[in-house]
Structures are given as C-alpha cells and as structure tokens.
RONURO-944013 format. One line per field, with one value per residue (C-alpha): residue in three letters; x, y, z; chain. Coordinates in Angstrom, 3 decimals. Layout:
BEGIN
r = [ALA, ...];
c1 = [X, ...];
c2 = [Y, ...];
c3 = [Z, ...];
c = [A, ...];
***
This chain:
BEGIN
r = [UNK, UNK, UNK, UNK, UNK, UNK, UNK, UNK, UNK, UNK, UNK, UNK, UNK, UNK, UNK, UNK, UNK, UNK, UNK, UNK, UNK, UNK, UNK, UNK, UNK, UNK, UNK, UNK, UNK, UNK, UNK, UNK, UNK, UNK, UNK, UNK, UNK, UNK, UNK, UNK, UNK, UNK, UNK, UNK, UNK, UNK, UNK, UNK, UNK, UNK, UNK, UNK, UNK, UNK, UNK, UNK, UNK, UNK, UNK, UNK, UNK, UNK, UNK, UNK, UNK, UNK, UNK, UNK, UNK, UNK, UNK, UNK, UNK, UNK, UNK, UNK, UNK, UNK, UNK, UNK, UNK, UNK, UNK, UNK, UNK, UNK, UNK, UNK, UNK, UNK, UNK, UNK, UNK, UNK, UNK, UNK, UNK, UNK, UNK, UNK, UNK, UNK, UNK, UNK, UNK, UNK, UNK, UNK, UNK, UNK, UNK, UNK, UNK, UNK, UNK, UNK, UNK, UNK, UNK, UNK, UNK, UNK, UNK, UNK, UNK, UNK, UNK, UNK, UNK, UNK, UNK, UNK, UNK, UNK, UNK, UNK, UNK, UNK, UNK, UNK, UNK, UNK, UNK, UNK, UNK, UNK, UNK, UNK, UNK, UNK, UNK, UNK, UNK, UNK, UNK, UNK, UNK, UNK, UNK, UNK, UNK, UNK, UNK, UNK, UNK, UNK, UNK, UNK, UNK, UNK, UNK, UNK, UNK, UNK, UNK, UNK, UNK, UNK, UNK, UNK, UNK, UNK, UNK, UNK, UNK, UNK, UNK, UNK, UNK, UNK, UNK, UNK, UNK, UNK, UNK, UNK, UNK, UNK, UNK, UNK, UNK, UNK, UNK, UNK, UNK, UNK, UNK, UNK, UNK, UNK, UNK, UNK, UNK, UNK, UNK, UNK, UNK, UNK, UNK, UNK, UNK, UNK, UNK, UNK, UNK, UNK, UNK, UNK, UNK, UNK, UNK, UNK, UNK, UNK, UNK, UNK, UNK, UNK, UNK, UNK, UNK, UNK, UNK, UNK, UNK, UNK, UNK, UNK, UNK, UNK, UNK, UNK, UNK, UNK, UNK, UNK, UNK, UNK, UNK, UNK, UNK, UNK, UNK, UNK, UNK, UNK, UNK, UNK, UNK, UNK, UNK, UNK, UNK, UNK, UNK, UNK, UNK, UNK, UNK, UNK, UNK, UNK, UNK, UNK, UNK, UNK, UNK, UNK, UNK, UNK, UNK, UNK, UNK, UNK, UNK, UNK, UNK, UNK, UNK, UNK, UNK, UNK, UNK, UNK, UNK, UNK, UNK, UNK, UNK, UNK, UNK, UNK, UNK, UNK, UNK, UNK, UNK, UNK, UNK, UNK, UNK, UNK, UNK, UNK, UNK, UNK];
c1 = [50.643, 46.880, 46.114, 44.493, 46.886, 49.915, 47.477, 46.785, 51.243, 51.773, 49.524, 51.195, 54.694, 54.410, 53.971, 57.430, 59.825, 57.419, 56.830, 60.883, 61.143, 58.369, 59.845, 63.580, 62.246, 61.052, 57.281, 54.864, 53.701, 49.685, 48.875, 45.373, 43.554, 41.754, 38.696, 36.266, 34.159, 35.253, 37.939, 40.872, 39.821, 39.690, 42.011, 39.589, 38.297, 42.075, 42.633, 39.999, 41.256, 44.362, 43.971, 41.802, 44.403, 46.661, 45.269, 45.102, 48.289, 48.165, 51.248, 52.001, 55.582, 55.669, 53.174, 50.464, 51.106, 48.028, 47.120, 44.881, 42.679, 40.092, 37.849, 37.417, 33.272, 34.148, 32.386, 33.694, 37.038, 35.740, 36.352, 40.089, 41.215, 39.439, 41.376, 44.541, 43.976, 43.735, 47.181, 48.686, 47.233, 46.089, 44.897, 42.025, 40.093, 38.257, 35.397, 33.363, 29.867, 28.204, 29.900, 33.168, 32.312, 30.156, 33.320, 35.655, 33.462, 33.135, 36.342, 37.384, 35.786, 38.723, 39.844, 37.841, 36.268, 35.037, 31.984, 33.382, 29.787, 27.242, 24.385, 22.154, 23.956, 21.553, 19.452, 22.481, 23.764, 26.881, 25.578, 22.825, 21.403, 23.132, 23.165, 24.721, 26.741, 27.510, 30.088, 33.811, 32.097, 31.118, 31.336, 28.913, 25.843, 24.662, 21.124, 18.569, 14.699, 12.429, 15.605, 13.818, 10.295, 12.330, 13.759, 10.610, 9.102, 11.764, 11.744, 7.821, 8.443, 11.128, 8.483, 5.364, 3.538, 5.863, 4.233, 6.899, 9.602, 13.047, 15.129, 19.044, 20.077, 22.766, 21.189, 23.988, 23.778, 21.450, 21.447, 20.069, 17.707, 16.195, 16.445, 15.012, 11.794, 11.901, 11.392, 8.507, 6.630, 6.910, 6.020, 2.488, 1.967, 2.702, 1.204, 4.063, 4.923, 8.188, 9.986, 13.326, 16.276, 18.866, 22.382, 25.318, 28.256, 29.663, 27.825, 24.135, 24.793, 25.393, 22.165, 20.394, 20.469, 19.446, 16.795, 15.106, 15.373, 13.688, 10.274, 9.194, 10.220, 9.939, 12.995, 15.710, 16.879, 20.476, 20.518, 24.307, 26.901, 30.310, 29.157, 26.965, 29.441, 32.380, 29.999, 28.659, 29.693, 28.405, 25.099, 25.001, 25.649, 23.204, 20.330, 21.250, 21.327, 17.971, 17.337, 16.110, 16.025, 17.970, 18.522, 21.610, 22.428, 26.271, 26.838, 29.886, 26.916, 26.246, 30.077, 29.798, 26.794, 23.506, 20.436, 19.999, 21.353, 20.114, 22.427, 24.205, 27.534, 30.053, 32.780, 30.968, 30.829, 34.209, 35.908, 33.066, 34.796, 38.245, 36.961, 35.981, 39.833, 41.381, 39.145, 39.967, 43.942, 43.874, 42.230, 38.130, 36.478, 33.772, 31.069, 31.129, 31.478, 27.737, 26.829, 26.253, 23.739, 23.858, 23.194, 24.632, 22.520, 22.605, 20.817, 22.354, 21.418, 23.129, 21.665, 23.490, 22.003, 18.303, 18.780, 20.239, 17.040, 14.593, 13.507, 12.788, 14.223, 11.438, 12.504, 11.667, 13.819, 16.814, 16.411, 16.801, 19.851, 23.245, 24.885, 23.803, 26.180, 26.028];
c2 = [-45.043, -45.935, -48.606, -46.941, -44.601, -47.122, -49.041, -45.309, -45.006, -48.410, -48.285, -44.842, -46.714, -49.918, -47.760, -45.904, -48.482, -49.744, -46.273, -45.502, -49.472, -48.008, -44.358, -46.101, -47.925, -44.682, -45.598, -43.815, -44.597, -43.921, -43.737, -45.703, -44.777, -47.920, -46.270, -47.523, -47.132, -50.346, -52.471, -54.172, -56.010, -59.748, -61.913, -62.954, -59.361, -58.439, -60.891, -60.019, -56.153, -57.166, -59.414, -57.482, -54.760, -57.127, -58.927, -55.644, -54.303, -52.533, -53.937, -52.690, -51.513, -51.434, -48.727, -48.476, -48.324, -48.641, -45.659, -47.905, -45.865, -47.431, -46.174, -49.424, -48.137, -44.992, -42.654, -39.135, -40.224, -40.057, -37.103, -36.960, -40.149, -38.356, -35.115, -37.514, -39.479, -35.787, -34.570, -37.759, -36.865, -40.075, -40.720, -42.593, -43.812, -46.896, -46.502, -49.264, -48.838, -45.612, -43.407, -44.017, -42.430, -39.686, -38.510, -38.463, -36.757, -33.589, -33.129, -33.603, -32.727, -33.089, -36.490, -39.705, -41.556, -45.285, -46.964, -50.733, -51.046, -48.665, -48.859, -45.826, -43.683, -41.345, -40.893, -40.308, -37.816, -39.576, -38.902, -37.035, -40.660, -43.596, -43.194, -39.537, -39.550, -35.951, -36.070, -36.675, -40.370, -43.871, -47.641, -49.985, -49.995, -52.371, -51.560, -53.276, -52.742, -54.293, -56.245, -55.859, -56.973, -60.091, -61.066, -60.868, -63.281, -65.528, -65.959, -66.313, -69.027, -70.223, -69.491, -69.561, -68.109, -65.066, -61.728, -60.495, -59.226, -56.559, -55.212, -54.577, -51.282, -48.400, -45.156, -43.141, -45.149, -43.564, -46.932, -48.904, -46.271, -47.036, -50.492, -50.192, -48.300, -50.343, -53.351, -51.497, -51.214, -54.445, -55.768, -54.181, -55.898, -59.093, -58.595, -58.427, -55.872, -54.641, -53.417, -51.166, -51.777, -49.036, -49.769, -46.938, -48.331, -51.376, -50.743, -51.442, -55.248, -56.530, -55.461, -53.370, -55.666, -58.667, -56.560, -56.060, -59.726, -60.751, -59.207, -62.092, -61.705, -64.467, -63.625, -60.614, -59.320, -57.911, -54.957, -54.977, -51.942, -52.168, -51.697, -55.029, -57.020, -56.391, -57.438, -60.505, -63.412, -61.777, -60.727, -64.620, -65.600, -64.037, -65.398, -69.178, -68.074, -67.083, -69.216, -66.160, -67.172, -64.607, -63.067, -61.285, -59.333, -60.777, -64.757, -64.241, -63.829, -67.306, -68.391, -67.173, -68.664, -66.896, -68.914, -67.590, -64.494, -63.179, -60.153, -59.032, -61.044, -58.885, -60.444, -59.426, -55.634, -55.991, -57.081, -55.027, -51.900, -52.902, -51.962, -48.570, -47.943, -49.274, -47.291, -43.794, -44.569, -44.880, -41.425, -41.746, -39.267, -40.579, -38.557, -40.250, -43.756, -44.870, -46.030, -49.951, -52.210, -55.698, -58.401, -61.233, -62.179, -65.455, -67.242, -68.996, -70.948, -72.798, -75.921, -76.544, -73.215, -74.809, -77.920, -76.290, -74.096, -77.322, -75.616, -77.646, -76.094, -76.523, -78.229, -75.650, -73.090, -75.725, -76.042, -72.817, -71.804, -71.356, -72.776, -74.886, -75.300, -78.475];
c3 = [22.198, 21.931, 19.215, 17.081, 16.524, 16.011, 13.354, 11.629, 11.972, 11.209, 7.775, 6.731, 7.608, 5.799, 2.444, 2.987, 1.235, -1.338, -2.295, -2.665, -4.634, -7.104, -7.485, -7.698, -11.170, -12.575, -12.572, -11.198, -8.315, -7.629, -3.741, -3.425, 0.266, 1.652, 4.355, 6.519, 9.445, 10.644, 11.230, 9.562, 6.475, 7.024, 4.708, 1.603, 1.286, 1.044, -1.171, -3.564, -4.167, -3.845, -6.364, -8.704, -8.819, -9.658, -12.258, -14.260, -13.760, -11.096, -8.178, -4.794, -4.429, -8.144, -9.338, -6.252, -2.609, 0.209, 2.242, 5.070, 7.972, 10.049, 12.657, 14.800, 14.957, 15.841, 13.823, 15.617, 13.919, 10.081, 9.121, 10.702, 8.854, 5.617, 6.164, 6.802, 3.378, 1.445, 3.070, 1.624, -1.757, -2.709, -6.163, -5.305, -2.221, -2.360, 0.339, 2.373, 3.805, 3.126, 6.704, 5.180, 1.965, 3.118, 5.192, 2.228, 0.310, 2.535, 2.971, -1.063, -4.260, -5.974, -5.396, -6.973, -4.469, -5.347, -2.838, -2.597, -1.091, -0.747, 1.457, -0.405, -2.897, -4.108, -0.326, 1.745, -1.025, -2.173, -5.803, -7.478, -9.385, -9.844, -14.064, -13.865, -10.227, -11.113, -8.573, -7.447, -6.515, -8.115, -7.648, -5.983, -4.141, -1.776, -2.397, -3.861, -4.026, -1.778, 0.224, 3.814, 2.291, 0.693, 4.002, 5.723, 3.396, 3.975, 8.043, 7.252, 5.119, 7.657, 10.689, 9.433, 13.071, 12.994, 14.484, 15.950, 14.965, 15.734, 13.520, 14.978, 12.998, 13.595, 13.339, 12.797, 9.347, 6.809, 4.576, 8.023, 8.800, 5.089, 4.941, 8.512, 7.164, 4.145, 6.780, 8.568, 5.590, 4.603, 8.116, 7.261, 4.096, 5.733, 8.780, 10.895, 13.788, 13.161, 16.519, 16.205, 17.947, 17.741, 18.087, 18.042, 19.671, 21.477, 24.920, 22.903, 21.759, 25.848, 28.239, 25.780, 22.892, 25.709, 27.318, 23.595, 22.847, 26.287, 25.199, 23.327, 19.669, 17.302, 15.563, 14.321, 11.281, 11.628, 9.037, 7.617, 8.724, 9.694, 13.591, 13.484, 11.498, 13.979, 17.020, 14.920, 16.984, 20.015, 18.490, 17.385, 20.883, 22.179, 19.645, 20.597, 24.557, 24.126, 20.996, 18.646, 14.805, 13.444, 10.067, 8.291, 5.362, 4.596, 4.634, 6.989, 9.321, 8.925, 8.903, 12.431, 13.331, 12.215, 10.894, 7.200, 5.301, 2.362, 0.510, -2.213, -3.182, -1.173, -3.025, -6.166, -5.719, -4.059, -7.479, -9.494, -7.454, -8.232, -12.184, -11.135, -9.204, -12.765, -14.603, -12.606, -12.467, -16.407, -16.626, -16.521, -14.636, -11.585, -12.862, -16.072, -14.634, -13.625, -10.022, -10.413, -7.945, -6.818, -9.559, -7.391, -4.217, -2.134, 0.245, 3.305, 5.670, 8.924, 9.014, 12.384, 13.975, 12.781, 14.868, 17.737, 18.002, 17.135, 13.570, 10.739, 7.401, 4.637, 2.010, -0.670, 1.239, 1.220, -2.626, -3.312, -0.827, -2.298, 0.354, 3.025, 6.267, 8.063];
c = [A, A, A, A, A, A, A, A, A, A, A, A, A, A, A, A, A, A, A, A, A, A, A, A, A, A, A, A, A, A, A, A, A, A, A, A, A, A, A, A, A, A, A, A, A, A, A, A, A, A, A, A, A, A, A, A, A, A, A, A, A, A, A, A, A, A, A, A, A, A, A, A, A, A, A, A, A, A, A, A, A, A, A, A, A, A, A, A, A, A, A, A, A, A, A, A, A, A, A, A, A, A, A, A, A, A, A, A, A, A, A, A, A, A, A, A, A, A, A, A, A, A, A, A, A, A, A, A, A, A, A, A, A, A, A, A, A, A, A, A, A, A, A, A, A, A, A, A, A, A, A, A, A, A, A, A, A, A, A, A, A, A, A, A, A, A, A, A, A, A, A, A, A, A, A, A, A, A, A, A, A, A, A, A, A, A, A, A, A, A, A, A, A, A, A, A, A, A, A, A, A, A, A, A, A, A, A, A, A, A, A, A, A, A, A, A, A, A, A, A, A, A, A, A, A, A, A, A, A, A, A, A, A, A, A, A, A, A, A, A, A, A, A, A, A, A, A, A, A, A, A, A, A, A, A, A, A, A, A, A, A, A, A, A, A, A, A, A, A, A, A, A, A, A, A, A, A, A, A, A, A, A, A, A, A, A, A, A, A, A, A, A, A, A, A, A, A, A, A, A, A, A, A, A, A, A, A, A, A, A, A, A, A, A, A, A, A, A, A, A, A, A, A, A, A, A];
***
C-alpha cells in the first residue's frame, strides 16, 4: 500500500470508534474535514484547533470526530481528497492555504467551508469580497496590503547595498503569484530588481533552486505556501551553503533556520478560524459570517543565522523584533 493512501485509510479509520463512543451517548456527532495541500499538521498547530474546539464545547469522540486528507504537495490529488471529504458528508471543512480551499469549493456548494489561512480570498475566487463572502466559504485570510513592499524595506534596512534580489514562489499558487507581483512592484519603488524563481514540486528546490541562487543575488524572499514550508530546512540549507540572507513569511521559517520573517500570526488566524467552525456548527450560515484579515504580524529574526553569514543586525531592527533567536 503506498503511503499516502494508508495516511488517507488511516485518518478515515481512527474516526470509526470515536464516532460509535459519540453516537452510543445519544449526541450528535458533527464530522469536521481537516484539508490541505500539504502535509500532516505539526503538533502546536494541532494543538491550537484542537484546543479551540475544545474550549467551546466542541470534543472529539464526544460530539465531533476529524475527517484528515493531505496531499503531501501534490496538487493533482485535490480535488480527489475534496470529492472524498463530500462522500463522508462532513459538516464542515476547515481549509489551509488557498489550493486546499479552492478544491473543496468546486466540488461543494453545499457544505461550509472555513479558510484557516487564506492566501487571497477575493482574487483566487474563494468569495465575491471579504464583507459579503456570498458563498458556501469564510474564515481567514492571510493577506495583507503592501506585505511584499514591507519585506523589501526590511532586508534594505537589514542590507542596505541590496540590488538584487529573487523571490522563491509556487506558481500553481494564485496567492504567491500576487504576493509575487506585489514584490515586483515594490522592487521598482525601491529600486530593486526583483528576479522570479518558480517552484512547483520537490525536484525545483535541489539544482534549480541552486542554479538561481549562483547568479549573484544579494538575498531571497521565500513567499509562504504549503510547498515551500515542507522543503524549509532544505531551502535554509542551501542559503547558509551559499550564505544568501534570506527572508520568510511564517516564523517557523526562522525556527528552522532562516534570517528574518515577517507574517501574519499563524497561530492567530488558526484560533480566529476555530470561531468561524463554532459559529457554523451552532447554525450561522458562511455567507453571513464576514471574511477576516491578519491583525497580528511579527517580526523575527535569527540572530545566530546573522553571525554565521558575518551580518550585523541594526540595532533599530532588533528593537522592534518580537522575537530574537540567539
């Protein structure tokens, strides 16, 4: 049996007794699908919805039980873990990235879908605005005006002489391909030459990825999607071989080595999105629940990644960093 597949059997399996413990006490039991275009969730995100849901009310094996399907980056499988998720009838399916939801979406307008973390709503057609969704969907976004323009200004601040620079985006994502132009524009404005580097699957971050960072850039910008965060460590490793300054868009970036990130508060529209799933399983509709943005961002920086590439931090940037890793 491929893996894949006994992850997809295993997740549909571990439901089967909680489901019978909740039925057996008479409650009903509401079947919540978890969907992404990555991988399995790592323990603190977990913990957060998990949590969330718990906190108001809501139990597994009591009245909810998990539905989980993950592509492992492989996009051609969307819309056959959608269809799946719709044949299990689940009440609700919470949705990461902006793939994940776009897939449930055109295979149900019946069922609520919630984005956990939305690159670009209202562009990639998820919803008509984000104050009237006018749709079967709601929850976060991940989007934020002028985010590629702010992160420019801080490697300039960072690296003062910066001319160069690529951007590492997946452009099978619509969110990267915006942030992406967003990025471009800002490059302009700051006098910056933006160079694209498009990623699709795992093949693009070993000789591609190097070749790109051979021709002299001053630095990357690693726009956020589920492909980029599951090849972090390796996309880190390979700015310290060839001692790139790099920036992210999440702060586990940083966990795992990048210089500075600069994002939303994933955690934040994480527990923000565990509101909307209450809100649904109590009886709201999605298309009267407004699409909410970021209102928690943070700054970064590995202190440890700075001195291993000889950079000196400026003290202004320091003061105003959330966290500083030493």
């Amino acid at each position: 049996m491929k893996r894949r597949e006994f992850i997809t059997l295993l997740g549909g399996a571990a439901a089967w007794p909680l489901a019978a413990q909740a039925q057996s006490s008479g409650e009903k039991t509401f079947r919540i699908g978890f969907f992404t275009a990555g991988s399995i969730f790592q323990p603190h995100n977990w913990a957060i919805f998990s949590g969330g849901l718990r906190d108001l009310g809501w139990i597994e094996g009591k009245n909810i039980v998990f539905e989980h399907r993950y592509a492992e980056n492989k996009i051609e499988r969307l819309p056959e873990l959608a269809a799946q998720l719709v044949q299990l009838k689940v009440d609700v399916i919470i949705a990461f990235g902006t793939l994940a939801p776009l897939a449930a979406k055109r295979v149900t307008s019946t069922i609520p879908i919630v984005m956990a973390n939305a690159g670009d709503p209202v562009g990639s057609g998820l919803v008509a605005s984000l104050a009237r969704p006018d749709s079967n969907v709601t929850g976060m976004s991940l989007m934020a005006p002028d985010l590629g323009g702010k992160r420019l200004e801080l490697l300039k601040e960072l690296l003062p002489q910066v001319s160069r620079v690529g951007v590492v985006w997946n452009e099978a994502n619509p969110y990267s391909a915006l942030l992406f132009k967003e990025t471009q524009a800002a490059g302009m404005q700051l006098m910056i030459q933006v160079q694209s580097i498009e990623v699709r699957g795992p093949s693009d971050f070993d000789s591609a990825l190097e070749a790109d960072i051979r021709k002299g850039l001053d630095a990357l910008v690693i726009v956020e999607d589920p492909l980029t965060f599951t090849y972090l460590r390796q996309i880190g490793q390979l700015c310290a071989d060839h001692h790139v300054p790099s920036l992210y868009g999440l702060r586990e970036y940083a966990d795992a080595g990048g210089l500075i990130t600069y994002g939303a508060n994933i955690g934040d529209l994480f527990r923000r999105a565990v509101g909307f799933v209450d809100k649904i399983l109590k009886g709201a509709k999605p298309s009267d629940l407004p699409v909410e943005q970021p209102t928690k961002f943070e700054l970064v920086i590995n202190l440890k990644t700075a001195k291993t590439l000889g950079l000196e931090v400026p003290p202004t940037l320091l003061a105003r960093a959330d966290e500083v890793i030493e």
